[in-house]
C-alpha positions in Angstrom: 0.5 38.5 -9.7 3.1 37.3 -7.1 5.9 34.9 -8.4 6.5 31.3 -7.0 9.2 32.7 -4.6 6.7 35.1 -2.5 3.9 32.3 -1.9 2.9 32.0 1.3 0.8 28.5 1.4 -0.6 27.0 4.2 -1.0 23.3 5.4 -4.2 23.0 7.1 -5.0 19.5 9.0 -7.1 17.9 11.8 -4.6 14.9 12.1 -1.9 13.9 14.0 -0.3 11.0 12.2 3.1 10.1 11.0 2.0 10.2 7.0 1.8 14.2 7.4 5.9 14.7 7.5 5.7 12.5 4.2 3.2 14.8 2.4 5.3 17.4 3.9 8.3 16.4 2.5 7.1 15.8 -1.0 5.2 18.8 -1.3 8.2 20.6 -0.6 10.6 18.5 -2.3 8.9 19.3 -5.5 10.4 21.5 -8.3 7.1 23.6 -8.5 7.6 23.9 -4.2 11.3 25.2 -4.3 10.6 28.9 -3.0 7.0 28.4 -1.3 7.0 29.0 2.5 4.4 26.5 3.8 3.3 26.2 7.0 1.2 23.7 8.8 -2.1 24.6 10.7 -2.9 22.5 13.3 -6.1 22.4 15.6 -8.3 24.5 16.8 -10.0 25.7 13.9 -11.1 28.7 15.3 -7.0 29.4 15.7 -6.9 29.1 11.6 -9.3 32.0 11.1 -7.4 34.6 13.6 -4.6 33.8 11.7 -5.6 33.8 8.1 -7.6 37.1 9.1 -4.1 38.6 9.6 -2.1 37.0 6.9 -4.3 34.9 4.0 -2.8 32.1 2.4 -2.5 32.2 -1.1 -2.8 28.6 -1.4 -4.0 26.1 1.0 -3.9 22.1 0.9 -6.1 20.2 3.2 -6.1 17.0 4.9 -8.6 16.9 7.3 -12.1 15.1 7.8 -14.5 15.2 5.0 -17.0 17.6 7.0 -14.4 20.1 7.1 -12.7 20.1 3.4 -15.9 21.9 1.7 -16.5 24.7 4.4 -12.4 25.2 4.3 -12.4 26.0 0.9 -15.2 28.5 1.0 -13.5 30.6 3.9 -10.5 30.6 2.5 -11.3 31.9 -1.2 -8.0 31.2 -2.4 -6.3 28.1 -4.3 -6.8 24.7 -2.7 -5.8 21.2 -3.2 -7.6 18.2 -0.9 -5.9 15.1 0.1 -8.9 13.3 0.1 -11.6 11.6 -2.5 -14.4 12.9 -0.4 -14.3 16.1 -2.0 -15.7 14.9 -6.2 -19.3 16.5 -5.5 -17.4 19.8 -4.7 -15.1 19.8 -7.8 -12.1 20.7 -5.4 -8.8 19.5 -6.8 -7.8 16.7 -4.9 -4.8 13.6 -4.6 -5.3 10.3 -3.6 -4.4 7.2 -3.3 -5.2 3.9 -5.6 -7.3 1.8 -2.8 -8.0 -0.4 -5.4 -4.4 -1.1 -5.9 -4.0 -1.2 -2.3 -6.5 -3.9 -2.1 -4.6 -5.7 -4.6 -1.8 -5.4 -3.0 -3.0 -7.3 0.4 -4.3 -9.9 -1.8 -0.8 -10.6 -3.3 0.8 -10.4 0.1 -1.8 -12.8 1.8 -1.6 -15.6 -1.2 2.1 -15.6 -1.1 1.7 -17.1 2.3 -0.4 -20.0 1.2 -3.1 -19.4 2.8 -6.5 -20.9 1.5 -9.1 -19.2 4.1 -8.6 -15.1 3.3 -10.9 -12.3 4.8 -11.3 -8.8 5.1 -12.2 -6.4 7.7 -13.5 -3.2 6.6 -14.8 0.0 8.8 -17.6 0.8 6.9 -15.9 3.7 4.7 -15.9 4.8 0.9 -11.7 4.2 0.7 -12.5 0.6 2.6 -15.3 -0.3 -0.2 -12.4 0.0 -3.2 -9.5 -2.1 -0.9 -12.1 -4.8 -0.5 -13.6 -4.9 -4.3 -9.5 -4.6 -5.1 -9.1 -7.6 -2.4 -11.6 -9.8 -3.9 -10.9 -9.2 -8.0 -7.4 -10.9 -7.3 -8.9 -13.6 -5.8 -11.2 -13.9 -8.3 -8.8 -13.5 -11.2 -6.4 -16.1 -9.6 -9.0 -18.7 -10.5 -8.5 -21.0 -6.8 -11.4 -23.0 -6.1 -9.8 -24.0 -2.9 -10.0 -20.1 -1.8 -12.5 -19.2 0.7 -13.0 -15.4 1.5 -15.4 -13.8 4.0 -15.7 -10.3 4.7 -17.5 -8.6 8.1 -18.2 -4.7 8.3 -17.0 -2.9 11.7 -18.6 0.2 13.0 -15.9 2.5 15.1 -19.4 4.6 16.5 -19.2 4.0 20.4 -23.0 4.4 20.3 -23.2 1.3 17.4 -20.4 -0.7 17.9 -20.7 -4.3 16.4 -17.7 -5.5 18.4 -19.1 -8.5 19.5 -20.4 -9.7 16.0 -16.5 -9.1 15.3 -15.9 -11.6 17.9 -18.2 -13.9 17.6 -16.8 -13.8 13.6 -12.9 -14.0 14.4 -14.2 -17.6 16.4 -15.9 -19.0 13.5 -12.7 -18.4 10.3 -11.3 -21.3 9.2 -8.0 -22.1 10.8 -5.3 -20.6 9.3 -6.7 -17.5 8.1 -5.1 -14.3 6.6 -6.9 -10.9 7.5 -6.5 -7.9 5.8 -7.9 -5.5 7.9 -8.8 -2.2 5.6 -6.6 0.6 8.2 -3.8 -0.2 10.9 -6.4 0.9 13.9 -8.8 -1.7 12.9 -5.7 -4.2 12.6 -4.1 -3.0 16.0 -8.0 -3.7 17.2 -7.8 -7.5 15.5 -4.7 -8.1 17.1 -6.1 -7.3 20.4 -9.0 -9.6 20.0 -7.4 -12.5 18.5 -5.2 -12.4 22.0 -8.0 -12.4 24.1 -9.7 -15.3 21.8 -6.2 -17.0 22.5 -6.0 -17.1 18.7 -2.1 -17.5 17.6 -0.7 -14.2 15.1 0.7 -15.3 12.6 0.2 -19.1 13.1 -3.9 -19.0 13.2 -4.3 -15.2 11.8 -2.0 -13.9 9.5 -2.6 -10.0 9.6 -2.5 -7.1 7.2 -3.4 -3.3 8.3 -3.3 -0.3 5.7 -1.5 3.0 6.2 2.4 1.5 8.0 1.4 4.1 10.8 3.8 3.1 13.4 2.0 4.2 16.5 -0.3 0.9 15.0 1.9 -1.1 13.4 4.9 -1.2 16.3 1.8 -1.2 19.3 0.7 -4.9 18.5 1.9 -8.1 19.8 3.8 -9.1 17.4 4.3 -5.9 15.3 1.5 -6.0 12.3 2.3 -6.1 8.8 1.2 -3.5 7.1 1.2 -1.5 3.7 2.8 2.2 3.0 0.9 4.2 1.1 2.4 7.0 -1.4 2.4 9.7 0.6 5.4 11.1 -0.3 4.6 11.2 -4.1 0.8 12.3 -3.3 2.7 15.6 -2.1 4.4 16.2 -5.0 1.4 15.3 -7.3 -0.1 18.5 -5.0 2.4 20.9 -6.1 2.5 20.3 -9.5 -1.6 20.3 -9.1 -1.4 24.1 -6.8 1.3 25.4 -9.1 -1.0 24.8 -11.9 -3.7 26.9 -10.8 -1.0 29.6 -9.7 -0.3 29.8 -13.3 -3.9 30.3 -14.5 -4.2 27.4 -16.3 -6.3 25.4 -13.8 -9.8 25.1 -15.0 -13.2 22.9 -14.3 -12.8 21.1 -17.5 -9.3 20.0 -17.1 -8.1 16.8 -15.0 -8.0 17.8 -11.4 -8.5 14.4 -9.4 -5.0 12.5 -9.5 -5.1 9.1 -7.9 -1.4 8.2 -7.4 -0.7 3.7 -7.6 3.1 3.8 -7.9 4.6 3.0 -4.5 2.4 1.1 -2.8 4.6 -1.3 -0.7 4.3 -4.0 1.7 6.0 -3.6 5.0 6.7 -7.4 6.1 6.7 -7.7 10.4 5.9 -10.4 12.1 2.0 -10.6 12.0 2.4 -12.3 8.6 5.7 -13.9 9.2 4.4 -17.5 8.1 3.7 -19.8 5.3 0.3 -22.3 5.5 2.1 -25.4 4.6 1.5 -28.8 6.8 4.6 -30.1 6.6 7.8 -28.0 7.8 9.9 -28.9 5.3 7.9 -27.3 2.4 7.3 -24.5 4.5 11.3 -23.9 5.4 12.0 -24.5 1.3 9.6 -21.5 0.4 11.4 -19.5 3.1 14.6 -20.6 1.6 13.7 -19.4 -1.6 12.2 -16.8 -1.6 15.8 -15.5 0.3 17.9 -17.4 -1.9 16.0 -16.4 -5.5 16.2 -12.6 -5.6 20.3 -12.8 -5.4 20.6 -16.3 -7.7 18.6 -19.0 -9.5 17.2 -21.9 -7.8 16.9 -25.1 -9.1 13.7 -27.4 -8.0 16.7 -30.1 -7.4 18.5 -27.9 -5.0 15.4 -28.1 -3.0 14.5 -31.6 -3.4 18.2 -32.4 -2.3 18.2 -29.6 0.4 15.5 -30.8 2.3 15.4 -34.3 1.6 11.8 -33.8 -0.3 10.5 -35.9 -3.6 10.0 -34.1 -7.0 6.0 -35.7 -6.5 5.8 -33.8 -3.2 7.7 -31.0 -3.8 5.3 -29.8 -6.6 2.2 -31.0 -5.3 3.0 -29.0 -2.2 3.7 -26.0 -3.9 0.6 -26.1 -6.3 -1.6 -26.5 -3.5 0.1 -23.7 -1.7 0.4 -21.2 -4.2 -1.2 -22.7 -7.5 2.1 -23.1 -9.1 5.5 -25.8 -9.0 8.8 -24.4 -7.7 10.3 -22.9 -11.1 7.8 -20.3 -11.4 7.7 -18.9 -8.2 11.5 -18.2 -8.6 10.7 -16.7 -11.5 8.6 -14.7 -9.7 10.3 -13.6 -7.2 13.1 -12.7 -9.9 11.0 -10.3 -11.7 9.8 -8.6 -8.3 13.8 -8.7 -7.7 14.8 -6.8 -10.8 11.4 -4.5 -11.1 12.5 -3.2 -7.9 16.1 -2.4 -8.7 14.5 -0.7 -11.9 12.2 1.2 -9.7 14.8 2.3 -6.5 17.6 2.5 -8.3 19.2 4.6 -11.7 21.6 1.3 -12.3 22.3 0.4 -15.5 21.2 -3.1 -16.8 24.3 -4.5 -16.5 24.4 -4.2 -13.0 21.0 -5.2 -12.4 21.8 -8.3 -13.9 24.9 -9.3 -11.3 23.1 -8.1 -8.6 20.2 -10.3 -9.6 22.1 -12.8 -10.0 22.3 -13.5 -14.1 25.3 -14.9 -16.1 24.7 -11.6 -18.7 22.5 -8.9 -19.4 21.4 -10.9 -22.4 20.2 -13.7 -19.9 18.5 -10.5 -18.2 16.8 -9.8 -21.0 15.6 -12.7 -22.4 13.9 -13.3 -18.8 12.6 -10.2 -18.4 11.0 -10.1 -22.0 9.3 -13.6 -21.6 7.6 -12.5 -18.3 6.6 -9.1 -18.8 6.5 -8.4 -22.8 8.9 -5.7 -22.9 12.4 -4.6 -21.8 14.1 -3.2 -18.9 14.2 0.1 -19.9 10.9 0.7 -21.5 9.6 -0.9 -18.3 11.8 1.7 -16.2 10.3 4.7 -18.8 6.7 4.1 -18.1 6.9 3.8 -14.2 9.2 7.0 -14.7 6.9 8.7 -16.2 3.8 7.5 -14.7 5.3 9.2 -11.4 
């Protein structure tokens, strides 16, 4: 049996996306990965078979289309793990990411921004299904009556394209809108249509793509917001999953489907740079604290004084935007505050606490506690060792 330092692995795709050099990077990153020699195995496929005729892999991830994963894995009679979900009728070890959570996710993002008319675009795939039921639970949960969601299904098929029932739906959503399109081509092809419909992004459409691809995401007018998914942890989630069969202890009847949550992140451009609010003054006192909150507390009088805005108004405007007053939306962009310093960073509390902004670490704690039921560094343990 060889040892870990004499692998030779291959990394066998059909893509030619950005997100590969993060799967890259984590796969090698990873303790289990430290004397592997990988290398990637790009198009034609006929090119792979010359090659593995001369020098098999003894391991082999894939990330390619589903039609391919299944026939891959029978050529190549070796150890494989599949970056995809397609491959559960197969029982093929496989990583993936949470597209529930991801839905979840755009949900958040797009009710942060106030906006009462939300939608979803979805291409008509398995991954897209779970965003959208992930989408929709959060709206459900967040128990708006005022929320109105709508959902259309686009077919990329040249030969069955529904474009203009895309259209002809884009003209008829309630002004303003947030989209949450379920990948960053089918938000690139949004953008694009809403300029033609001389519809205004972000001030009529508020728009959300899936995958931070920046060929996508950096293509539209404006840039698109977008959210990153794990990549870089779904590679190391692979090595640990390949070294495990390496050491014979891989078998059916163990766990070998690892959906990875943890580091799904929003990456804010200016396609959902807005806030829904009729009057400009609530809408620059959201912006000003949601800068203002994550470094220092903010007072609801520090706004009313700020921008020359009644107590009355003040929360009325807020609960109507966001179904809450003024304090607890600093308190919640706090937490996000210090749950991100817990997650990024190995600070100790006490830090955490000046950089957040808190008189002590006691204050810290006390906040922390009441919002989440725990403390700072359990919290920090499970996501730790979740990931």
């Amino acid at each position: 049996m060889k040892k870990n330092r004499d692998r030779h692995l291959a990394f066998y795709t059909d893509f030619h996306t950005w997100n590969l050099r993060a799967l890259f990077e984590g796969i090698k990153t990873s303790p289990f990965a430290r004397n592997w020699t990988i290398t990637a195995r790009h198009r034609p496929h006929m090119i792979w078979e010359e090659i593995d005729r001369e020098a098999p892999p003894d391991g082999a991830f894939l990330f390619m289309q589903r039609k391919y994963n299944e026939r891959e894995r029978r050529r190549l009679k070796c150890p494989v793990v599949c970056f995809s979900r397609y491959s559960s009728r197969q029982q093929m070890p496989c990583v993936w990411p949470d597209d529930h959570a991801v839905g979840r996710a755009g949900a958040e993002h797009l009710l942060s921004l106030g906006l009462q008319n939300l939608a979803f675009v979805n291409d008509s795939t398995y991954y897209a299904d779970c965003r959208e039921a992930g989408f929709k639970a959060v709206i459900q949960r967040s128990n708006r009556q005022d929320i109105a969601v709508d959902s259309i299904r686009y077919i990329f098929d040249a030969e069955s394209s529904n474009i203009r029932d895309v259209i002809k739906w884009l003209q008829g959503l309630p002004l303003p809108c947030g989209v949450f399109a379920a990948t960053d081509p089918l938000a690139l092809l949004i953008n694009s249509l809403c300029r033609k419909l001389h519809l205004l992004v972000p001030e009529d459409i508020a728009l959300l793509g899936v995958n931070n691809a920046p060929e996508y995401c950096e293509m539209g007018i404006p840039q698109i917001s977008s959210i990153r998914l794990p990549y870089f942890e779904m590679g190391r989630r692979a090595a640990a999953l390949m070294n495990r069969q390496f050491l014979s202890s891989y078998t059916k009847s163990r766990i070998n489907r690892i959906i990875v949550g943890n580091d799904i992140k929003i990456v804010a451009r200016h396609s959902t740079d807005t806030v829904a609010a009729g009057d400009c003054r609530i809408a620059e006192a959201l912006a000003w604290l949601r800068k203002t909150a994550p470094c220092r507390p903010v007072y609801s009088n520090q706004l009313q004084r700020r921008f020359k805005i009644s107590r009355y108004i003040l929360e009325n405007a807020f609960i109507d935007l966001l179904g809450h007053k003024p304090p607890e939306e600093v308190a919640r962009v706090r937490e996000s505050r210090i749950k991100h310093l817990l997650e990024t960073t190995d600070w100790k509390i006490e830090r955490i606490a000046i950089e957040a902004g808190f008189k002590s670490i006691n204050e810290l704690l006390r906040f922390f506690s009441r919002r989440t039921g725990t403390s700072p560094g359990k919290w920090r343990k499970q996501r730790t060792r979740r990931q």
